[in-house]
N, C-alpha and C positions, 0 to 999 in steps of 0.2 A: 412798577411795583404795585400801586392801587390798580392799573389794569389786572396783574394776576390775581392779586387776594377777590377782586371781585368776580373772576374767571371760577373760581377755588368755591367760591361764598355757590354761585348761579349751577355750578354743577352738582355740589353738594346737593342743594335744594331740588334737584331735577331727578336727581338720582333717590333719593325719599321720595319724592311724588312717585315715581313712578315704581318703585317697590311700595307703596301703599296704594297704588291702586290696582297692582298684581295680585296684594293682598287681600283687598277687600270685592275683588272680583272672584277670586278661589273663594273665599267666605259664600259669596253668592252665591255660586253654580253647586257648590257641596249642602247649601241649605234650600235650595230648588229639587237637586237630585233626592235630598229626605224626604220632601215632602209631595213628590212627584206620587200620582194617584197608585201606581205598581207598588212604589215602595211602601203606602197607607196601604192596602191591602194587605201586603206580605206581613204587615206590623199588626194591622188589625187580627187575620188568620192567625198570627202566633198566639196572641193575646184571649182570641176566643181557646186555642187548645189548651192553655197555661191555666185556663180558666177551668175547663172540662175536667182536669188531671186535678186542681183543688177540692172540685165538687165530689170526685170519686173518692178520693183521698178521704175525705170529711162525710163522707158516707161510709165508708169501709169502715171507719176510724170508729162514729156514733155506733154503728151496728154491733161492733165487737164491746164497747160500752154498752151497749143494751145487754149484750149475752150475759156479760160477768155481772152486772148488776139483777141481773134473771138469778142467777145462779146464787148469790147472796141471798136474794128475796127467799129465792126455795129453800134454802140450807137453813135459814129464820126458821121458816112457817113448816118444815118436815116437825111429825112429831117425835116430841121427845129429844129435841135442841137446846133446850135448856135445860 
């Protein structure tokens, strides 16, 4: 009887270790494969486009705020506005 519960107890324990170190090896290799020089590149390249697509945006955005506030200004200062 003490031979099996310790049989029971040793395989338990062997069977954890070695599903945590299946685990913490997949953790590895998946946090190696992110940070592998291709995948910084491919992350950086997105990041500069996402970047680009902001600036345009925010230019298109200001420019058309300048118009209407253009057009305010004139519709003021036309004579005979008030």
């Amino acid at each position: 009887m003490f031979v099996v519960r310790r049989l029971v107890w040793f395989t338990s324990g062997a069977t954890a270790g070695l599903g945590g170190a299946i685990w913490v090896r997949r953790r590895i290799r998946r946090t190696v494969r992110r940070y592998a020089p291709e995948q910084l590149q491919a992350e950086a390249a997105a990041s500069v486009r996402r970047l680009g697509w902001d600036v345009r945006d925010a230019v298109v955005e200001g420019r058309s705020a300048m118009r209407q506030r253009e057009a305010e200004l004139r519709a003021e200062l036309r004579p005979g506005a008030r």
